[in-house]
N, CA, C and O of each residue as an XYZ file, in Angstrom:
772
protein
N      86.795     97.980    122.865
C      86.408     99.197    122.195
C      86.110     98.887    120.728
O      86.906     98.276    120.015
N      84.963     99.325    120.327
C      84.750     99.696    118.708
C      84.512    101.324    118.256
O      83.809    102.224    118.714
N      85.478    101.225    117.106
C      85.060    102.200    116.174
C      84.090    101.925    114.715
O      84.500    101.333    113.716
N      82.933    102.428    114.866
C      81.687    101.898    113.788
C      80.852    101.298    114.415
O      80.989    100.097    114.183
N      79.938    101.513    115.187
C      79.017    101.260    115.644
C      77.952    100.575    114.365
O      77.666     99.379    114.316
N      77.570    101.387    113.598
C      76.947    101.674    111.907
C      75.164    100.701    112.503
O      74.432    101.223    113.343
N      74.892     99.582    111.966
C      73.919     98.599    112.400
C      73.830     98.131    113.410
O      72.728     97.853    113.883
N      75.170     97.862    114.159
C      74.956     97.013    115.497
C      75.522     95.736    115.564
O      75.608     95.229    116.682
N      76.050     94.923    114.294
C      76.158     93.848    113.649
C      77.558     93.356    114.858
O      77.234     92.476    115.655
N      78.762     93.808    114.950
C      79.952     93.512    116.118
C      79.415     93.976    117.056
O      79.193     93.147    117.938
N      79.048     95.135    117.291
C      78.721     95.484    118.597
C      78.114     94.395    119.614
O      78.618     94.095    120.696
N      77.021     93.898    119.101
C      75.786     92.844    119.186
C      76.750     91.726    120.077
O      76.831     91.453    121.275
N      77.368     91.281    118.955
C      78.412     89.706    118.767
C      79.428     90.217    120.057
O      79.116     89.665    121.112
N      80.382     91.000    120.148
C      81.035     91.615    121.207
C      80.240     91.806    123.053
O      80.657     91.387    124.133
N      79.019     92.595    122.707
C      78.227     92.581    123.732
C      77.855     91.223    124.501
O      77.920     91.050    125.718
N      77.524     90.461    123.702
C      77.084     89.197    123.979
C      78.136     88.002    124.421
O      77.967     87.124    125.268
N      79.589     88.322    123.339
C      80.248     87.632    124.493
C      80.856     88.250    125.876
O      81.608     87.431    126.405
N      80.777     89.067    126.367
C      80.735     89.598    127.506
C      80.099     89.911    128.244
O      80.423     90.721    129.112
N      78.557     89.167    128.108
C      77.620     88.646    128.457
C      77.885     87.286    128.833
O      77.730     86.965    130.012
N      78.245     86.490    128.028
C      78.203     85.241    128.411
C      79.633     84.820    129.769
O      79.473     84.120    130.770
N      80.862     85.484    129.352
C      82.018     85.546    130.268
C      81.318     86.338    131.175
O      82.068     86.459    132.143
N      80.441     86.848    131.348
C      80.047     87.745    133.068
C      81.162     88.575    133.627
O      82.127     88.772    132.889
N      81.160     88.900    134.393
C      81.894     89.982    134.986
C      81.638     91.054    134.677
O      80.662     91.260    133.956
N      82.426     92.062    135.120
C      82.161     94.100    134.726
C      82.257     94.290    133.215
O      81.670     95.271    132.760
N      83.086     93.283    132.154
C      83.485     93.963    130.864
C      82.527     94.822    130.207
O      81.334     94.532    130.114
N      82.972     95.723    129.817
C      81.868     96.798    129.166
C      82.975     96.915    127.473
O      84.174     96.719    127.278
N      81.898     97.298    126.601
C      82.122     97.775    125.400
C      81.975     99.063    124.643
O      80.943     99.362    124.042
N      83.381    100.044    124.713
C      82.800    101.479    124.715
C      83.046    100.989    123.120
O      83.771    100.173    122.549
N      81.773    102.199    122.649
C      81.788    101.879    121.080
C      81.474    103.589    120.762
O      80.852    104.333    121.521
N      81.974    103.904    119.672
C      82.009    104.978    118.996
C      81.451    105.641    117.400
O      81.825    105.333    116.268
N      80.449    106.628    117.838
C      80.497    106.655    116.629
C      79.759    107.589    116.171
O      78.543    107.421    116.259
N      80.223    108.705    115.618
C      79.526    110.368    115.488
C      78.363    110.279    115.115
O      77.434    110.946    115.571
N      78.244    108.964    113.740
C      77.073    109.104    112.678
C      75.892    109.135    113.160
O      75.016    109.994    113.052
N      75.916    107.677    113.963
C      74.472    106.934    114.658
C      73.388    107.623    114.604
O      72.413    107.263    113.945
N      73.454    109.063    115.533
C      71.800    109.193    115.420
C      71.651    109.983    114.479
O      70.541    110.514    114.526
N      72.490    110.423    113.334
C      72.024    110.790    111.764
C      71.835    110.122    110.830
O      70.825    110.239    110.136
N      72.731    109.305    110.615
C      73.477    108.643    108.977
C      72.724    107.501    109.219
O      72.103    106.957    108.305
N      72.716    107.051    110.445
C      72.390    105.415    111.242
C      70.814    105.440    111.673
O      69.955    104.560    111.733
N      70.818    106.892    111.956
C      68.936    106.715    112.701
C      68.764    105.855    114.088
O      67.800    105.346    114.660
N      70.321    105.952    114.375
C      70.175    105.164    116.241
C      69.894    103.715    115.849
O      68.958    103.313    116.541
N      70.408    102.614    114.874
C      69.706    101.275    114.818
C      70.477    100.596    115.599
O      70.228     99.665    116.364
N      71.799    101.341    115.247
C      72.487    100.115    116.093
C      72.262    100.303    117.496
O      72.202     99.276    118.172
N      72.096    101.660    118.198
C      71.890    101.627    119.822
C      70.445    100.665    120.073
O      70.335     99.889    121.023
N      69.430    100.873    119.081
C      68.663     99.884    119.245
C      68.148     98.589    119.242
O      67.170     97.968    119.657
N      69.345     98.393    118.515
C      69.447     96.385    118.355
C      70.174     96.293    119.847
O      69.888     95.324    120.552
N      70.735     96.889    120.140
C      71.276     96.682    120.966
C      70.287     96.567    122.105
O      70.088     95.501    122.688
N      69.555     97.921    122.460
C      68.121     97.486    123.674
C      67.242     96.319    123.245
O      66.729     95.455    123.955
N      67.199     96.434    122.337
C      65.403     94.994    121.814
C      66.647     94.005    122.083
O      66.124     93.307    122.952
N      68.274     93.343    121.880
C      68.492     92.180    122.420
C      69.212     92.411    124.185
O      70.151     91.738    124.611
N      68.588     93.362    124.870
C      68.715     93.568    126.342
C      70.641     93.588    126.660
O      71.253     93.183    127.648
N      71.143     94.202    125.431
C      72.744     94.096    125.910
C      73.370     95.570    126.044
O      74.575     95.816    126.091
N      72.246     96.573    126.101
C      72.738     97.936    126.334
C      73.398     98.145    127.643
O      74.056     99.184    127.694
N      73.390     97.624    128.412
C      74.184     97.603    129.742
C      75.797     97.326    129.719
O      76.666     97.956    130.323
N      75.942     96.228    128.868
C      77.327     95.944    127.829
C      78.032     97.036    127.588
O      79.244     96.923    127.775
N      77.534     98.316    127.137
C      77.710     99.335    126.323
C      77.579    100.784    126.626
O      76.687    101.545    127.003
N      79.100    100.867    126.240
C      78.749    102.243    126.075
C      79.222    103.255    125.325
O      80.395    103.626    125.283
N      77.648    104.025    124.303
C      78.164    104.088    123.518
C      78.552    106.053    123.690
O      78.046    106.810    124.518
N      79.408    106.347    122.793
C      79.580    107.608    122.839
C      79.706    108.293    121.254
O      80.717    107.894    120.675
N      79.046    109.042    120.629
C      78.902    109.707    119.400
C      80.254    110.709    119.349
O      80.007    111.915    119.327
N      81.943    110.215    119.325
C      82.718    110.923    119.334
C      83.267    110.559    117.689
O      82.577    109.809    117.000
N      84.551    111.153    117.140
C      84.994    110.922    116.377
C      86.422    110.129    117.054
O      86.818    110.418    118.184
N      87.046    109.196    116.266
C      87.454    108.202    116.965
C      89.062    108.525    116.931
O      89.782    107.944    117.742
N      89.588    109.390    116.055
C      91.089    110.168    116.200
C      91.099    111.089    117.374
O      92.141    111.419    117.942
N      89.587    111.604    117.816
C      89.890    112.771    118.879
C      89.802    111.924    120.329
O      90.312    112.441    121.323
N      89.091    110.503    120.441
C      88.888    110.086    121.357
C      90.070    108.974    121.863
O      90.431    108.695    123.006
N      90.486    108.501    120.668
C      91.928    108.023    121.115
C      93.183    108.667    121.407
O      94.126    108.166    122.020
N      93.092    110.083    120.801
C      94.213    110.621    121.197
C      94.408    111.180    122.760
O      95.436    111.396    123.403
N      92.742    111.351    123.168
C      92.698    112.337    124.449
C      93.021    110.796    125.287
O      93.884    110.691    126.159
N      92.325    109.904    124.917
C      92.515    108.470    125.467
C      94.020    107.990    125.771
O      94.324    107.343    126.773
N      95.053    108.456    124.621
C      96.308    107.927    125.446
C      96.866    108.748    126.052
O      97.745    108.345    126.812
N      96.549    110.525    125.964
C      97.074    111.271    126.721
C      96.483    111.237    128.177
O      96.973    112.021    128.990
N      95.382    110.321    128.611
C      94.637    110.085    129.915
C      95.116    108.955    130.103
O      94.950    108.955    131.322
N      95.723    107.676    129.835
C      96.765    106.902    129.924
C      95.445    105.614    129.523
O      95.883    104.466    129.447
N      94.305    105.752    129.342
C      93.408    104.781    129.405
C      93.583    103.888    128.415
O      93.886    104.219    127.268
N      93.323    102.165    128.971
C      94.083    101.652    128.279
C      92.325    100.090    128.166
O      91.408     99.820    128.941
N      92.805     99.479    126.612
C      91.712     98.654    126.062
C      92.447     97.338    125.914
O      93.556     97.254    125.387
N      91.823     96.401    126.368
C      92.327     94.998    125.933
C      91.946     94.250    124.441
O      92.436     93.220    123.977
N      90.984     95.065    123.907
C      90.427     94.428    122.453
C      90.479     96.261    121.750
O      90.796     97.161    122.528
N      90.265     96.468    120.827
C      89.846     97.227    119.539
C      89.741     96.837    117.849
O      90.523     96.469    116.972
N      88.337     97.145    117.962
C      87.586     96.792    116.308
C      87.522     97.915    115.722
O      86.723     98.839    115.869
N      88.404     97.797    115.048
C      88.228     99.223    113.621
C      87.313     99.110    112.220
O      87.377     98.557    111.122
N      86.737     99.680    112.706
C      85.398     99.664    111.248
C      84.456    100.963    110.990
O      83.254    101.142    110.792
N      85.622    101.784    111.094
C      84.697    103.036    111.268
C      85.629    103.563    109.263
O      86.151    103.010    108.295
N      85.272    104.886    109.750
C      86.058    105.511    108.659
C      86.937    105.158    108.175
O      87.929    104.781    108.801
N      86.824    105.173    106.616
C      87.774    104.355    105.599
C      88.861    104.960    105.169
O      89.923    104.349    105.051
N      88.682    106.667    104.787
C      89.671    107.424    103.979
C      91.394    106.855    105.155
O      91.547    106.666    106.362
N      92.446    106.769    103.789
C      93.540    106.290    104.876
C      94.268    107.197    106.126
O      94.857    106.841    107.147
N      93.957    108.502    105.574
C      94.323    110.061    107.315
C      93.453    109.520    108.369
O      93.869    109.499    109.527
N      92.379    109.118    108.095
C      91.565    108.585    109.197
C      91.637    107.181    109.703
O      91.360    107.166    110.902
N      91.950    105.818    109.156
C      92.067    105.347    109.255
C      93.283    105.001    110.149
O      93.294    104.551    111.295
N      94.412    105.361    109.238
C      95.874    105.514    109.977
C      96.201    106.200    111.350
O      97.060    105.863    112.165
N      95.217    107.355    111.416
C      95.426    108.311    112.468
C      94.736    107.065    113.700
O      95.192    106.656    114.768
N      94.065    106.897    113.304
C      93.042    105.902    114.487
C      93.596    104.472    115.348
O      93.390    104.069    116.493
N      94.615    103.796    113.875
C      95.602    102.929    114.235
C      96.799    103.447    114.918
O      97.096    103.059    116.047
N      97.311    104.083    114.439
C      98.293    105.341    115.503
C      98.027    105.670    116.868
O      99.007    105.536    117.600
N      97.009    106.051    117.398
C      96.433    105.963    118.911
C      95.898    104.892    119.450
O      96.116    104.582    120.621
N      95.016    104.101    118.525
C      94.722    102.491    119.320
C      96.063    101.720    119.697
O      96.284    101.013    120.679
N      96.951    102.083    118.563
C      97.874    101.132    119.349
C      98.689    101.770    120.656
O      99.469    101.063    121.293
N      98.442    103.185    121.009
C      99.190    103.217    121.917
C      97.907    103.188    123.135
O      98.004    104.012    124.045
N      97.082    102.523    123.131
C      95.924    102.904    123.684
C      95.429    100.938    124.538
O      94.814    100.514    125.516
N      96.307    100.298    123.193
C      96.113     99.039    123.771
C      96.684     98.156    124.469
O      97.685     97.621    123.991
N      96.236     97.781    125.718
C      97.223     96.957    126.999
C      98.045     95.621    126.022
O      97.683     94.677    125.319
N      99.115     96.126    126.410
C     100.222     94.494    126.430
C      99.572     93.469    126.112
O      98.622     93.319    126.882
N      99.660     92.427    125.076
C      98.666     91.490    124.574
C      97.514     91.161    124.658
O      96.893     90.120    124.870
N      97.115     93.069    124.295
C      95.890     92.920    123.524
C      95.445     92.659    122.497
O      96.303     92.132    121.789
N      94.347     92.772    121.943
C      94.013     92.517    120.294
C      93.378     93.713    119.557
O      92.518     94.474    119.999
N      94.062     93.733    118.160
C      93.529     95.108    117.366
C      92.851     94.331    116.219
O      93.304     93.188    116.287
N      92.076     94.408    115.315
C      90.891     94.060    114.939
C      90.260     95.157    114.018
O      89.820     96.260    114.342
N      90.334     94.543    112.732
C      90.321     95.467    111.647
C      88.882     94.609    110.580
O      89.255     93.560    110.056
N      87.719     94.927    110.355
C      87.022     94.730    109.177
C      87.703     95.519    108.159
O      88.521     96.384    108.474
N      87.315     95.184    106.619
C      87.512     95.468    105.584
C      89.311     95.250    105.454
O      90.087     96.198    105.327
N      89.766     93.655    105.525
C      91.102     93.440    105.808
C      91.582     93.851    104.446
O      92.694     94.370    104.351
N      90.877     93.672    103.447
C      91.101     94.261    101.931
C      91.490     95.460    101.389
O      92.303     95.616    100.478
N      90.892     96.279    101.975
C      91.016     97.674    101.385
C      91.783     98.329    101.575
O      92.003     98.416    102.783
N      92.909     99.413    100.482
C      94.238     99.818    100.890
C      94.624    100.568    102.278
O      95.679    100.438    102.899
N      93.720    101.231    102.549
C      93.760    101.343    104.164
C      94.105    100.799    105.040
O      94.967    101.227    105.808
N      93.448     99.580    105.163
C      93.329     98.802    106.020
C      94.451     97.884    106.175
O      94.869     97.404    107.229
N      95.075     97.620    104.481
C      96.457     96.877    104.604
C      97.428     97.750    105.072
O      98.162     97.226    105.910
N      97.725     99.126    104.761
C      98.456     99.842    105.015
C      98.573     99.781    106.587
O      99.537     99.176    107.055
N      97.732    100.317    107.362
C      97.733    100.060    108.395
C      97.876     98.672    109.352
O      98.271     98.756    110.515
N      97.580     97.641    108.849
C      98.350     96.425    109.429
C      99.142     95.977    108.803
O      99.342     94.762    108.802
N      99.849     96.841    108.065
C     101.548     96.321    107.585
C     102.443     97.426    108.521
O     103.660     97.298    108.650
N     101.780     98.371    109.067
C     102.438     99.660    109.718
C     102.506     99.167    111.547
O     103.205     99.503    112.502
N     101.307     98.166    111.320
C     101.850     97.205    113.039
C     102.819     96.270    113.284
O     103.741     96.178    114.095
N     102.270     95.408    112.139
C     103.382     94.373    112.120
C     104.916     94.475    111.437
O     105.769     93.607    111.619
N     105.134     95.737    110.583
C     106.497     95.886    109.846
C     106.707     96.571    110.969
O     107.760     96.055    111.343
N     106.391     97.511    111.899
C     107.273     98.787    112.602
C     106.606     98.728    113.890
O     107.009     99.635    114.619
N     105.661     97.929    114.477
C     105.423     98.224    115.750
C     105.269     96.658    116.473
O     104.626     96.382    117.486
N     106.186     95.613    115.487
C     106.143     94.318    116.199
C     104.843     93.280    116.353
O     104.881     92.154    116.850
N     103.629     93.994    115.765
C     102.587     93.079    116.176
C     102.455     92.041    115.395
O     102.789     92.064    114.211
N     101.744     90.600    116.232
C     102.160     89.523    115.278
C     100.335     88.593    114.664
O      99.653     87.926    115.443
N      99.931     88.859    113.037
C      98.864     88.740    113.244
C      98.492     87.378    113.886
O      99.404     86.624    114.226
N      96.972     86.969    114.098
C      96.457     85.710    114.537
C      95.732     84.996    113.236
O      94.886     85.576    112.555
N      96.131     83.826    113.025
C      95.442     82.831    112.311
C      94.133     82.539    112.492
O      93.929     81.539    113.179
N      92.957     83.254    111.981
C      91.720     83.054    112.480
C      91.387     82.388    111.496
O      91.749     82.621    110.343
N      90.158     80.864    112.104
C      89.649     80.019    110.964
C      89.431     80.525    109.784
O      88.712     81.502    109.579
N      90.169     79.757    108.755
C      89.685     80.059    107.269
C      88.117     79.786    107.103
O      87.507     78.982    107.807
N      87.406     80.728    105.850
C      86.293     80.248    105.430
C      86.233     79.321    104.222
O      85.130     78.926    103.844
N      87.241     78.984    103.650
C      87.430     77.861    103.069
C      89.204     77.874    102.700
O      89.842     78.926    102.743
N      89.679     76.875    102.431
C      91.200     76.637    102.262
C      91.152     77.504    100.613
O      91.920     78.459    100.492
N      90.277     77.143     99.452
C      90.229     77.528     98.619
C      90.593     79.157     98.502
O      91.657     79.580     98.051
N      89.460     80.013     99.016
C      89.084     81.237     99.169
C      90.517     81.978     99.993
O      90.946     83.040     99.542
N      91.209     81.313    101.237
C      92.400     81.856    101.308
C      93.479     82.327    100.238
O      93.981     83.440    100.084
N      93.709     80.964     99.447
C      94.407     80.702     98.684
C      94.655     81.736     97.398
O      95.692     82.159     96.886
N      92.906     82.008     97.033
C      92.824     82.820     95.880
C      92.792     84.237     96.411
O      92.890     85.196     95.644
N      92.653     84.377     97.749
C      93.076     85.974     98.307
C      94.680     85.965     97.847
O      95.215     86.858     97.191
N      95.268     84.865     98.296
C      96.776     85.379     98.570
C      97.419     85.770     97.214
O      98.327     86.572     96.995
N      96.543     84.810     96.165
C      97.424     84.683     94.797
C      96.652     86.541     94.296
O      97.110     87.602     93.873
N      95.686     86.151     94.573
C      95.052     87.886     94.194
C      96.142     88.889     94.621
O      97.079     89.223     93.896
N      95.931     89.320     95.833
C      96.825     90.438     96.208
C      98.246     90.180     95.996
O      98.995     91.151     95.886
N      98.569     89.359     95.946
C     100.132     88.990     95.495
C     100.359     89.533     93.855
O     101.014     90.554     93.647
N      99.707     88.685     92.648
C     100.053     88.998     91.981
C      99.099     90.028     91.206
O      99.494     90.601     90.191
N      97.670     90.254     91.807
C      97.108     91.227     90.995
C      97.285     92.836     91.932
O      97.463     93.839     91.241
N      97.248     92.937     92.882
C      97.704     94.385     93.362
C      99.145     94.351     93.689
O      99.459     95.252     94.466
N     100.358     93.385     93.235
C     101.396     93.392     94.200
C     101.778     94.013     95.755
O     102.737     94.638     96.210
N     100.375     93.442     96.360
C     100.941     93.607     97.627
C     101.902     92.103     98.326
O     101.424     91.514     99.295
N     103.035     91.705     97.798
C     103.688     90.703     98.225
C     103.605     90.488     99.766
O     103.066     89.550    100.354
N     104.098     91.298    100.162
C     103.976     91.326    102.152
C     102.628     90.651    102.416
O     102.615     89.507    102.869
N     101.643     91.223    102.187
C     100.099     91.550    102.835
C     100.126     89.976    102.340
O      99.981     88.952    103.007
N     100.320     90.121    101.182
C      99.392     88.970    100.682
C     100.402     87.152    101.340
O      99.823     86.066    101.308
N     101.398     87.264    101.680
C     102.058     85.957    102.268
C     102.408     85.814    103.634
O     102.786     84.776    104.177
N     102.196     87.377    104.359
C     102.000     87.250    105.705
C     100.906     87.228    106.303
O     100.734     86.328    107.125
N      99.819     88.238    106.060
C      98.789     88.694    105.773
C      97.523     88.336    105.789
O      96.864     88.482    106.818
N      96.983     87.811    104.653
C      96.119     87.322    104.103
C      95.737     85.946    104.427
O      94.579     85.778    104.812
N      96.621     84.796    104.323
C      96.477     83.265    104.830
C      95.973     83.716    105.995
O      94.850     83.216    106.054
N      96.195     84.517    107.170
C      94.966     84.797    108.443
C      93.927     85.048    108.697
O      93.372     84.679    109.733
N      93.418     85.728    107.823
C      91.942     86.375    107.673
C      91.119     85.490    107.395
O      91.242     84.464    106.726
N      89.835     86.138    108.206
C      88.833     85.100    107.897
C      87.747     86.019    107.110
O      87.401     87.036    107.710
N      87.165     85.772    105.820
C      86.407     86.547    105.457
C      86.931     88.099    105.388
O      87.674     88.409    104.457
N      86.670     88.769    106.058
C      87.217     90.340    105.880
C      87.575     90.832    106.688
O      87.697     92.050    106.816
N      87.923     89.718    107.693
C      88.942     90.169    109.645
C      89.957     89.918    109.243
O      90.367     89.246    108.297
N      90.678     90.860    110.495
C      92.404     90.302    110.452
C      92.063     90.674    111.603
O      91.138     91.450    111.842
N      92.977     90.011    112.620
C      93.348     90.728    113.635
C      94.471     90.382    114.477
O      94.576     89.159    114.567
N      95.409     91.064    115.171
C      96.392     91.401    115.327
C      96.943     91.204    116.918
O      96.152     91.827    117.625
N      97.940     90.610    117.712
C      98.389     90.904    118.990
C      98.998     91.367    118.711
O      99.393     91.386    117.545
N      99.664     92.369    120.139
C     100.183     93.670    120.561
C     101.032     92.394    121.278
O     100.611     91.630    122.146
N     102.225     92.409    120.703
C     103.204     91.600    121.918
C     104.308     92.521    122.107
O     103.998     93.670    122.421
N     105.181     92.320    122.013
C     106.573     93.723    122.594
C     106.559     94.328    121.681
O     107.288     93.906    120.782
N     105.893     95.391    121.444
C     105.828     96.316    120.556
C     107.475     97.549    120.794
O     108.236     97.961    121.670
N     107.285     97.620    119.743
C     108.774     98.762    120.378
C     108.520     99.843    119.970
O     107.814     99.943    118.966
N     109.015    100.974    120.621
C     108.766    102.379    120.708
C     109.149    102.863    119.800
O     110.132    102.534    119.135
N     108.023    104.197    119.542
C     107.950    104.630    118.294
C     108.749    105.503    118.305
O     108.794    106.265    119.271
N     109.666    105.650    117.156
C     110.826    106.157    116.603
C     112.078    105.154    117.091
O     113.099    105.814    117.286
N     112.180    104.299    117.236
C     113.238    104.033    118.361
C     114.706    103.742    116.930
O     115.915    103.508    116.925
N     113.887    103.898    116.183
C     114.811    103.664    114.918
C     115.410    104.879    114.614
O     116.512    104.877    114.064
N     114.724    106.140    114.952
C     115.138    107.345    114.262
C     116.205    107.801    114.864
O     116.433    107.538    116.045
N     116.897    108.454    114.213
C     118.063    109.192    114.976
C     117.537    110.448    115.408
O     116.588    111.087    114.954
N     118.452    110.747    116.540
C     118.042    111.858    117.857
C     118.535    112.893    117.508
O     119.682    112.650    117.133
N     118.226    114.279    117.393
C     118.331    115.670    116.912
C     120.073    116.098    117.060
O     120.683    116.837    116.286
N     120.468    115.609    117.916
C     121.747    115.610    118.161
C     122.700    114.825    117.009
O     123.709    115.327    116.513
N     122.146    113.434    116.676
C     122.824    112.854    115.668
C     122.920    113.471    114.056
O     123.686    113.223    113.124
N     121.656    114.471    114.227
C     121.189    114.874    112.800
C     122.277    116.493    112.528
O     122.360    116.959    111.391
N     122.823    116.992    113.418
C     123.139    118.210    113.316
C     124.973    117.694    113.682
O     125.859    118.547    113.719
């Protein structure tokens, strides 16, 4: 599953490797804007490179489609988040993908930078167990000066020494391994009274 369809640019790359692995995999992708904001490019890169069959796309908003999604129990082995930035939207979206994604699956975040985006993969891996993946650096250098950046120029300490050394360019992405249930920390209405 993707959220952000926008150009076509993952969609494309996604489509195609599930093209090349063969079998049924399909790629539902989402995304209200497309035939306004977008002008349909990305559904159309998608036909001119013959991978619309890959796909399918649906013009929903991606908090209403994950939520109806885990209340229908339907469940994704990958999700790419690259849709809406503001953090209610963002967060809300990570909040249902993860209950949306099968047992060591992968969650998959562009813009690994932006406070959103850390927020939300510090909210998997501090409280819902997920453990990120080491994806090739684009240079040893360029890691390095991410980590010292967000470390000491935004003090994000966490992000930036767990975090950051993973990313490649502006991915992070994340397994779902024993995640533990949400609230399981909180105390029960009974304990509170």
């Amino acid at each position: 599953m993707e959220i952000g369809l926008a150009i076509g640019g993952s969609a494309v790359a996604i489509a195609e490797a599930l093209d090349h692995k063969g079998g049924d995999g399909l790629l539902v992708t989402l995304d209200p804007f497309q035939p306004t904001v977008f002008q349909n490019v990305g559904l159309k890169e998608l036909e001119r490179l013959d991978l619309s069959h890959r796909v399918k796309f649906l013009p929903a908003h991606a908090e209403y489609f994950l939520c109806e999604s885990s209340k229908a129990g339907r469940r994704f082995d990958f999700i790419f988040i690259d849709g809406c930035h503001p953090i209610g939207n963002k967060m809300t979206s990570t909040f249902f993908a993860d209950r949306c994604l099968s047992p060591g699956g992968i969650l998959a975040f562009h813009d690994a930078f932006m406070l959103s985006t850390m927020a939300c993969v510090e909210y998997l891996v501090r409280e819902r167990g997920y453990e990120p993946i080491r994806l090739r650096p684009d240079s040893s250098f360029k890691r390095w000066a991410r980590t010292i950046k967000h470390a000491v120029g935004r003090g994000r300490w966490y992000y930036a020494y767990r975090i950051a050394p993973c990313t490649h360019r502006s991915l992070v992405a994340l397994l779902k391994t024993h995640c533990r249930k949400i609230g399981q920390d909180a105390l029960s209405a009974r304990e509170w009274s």
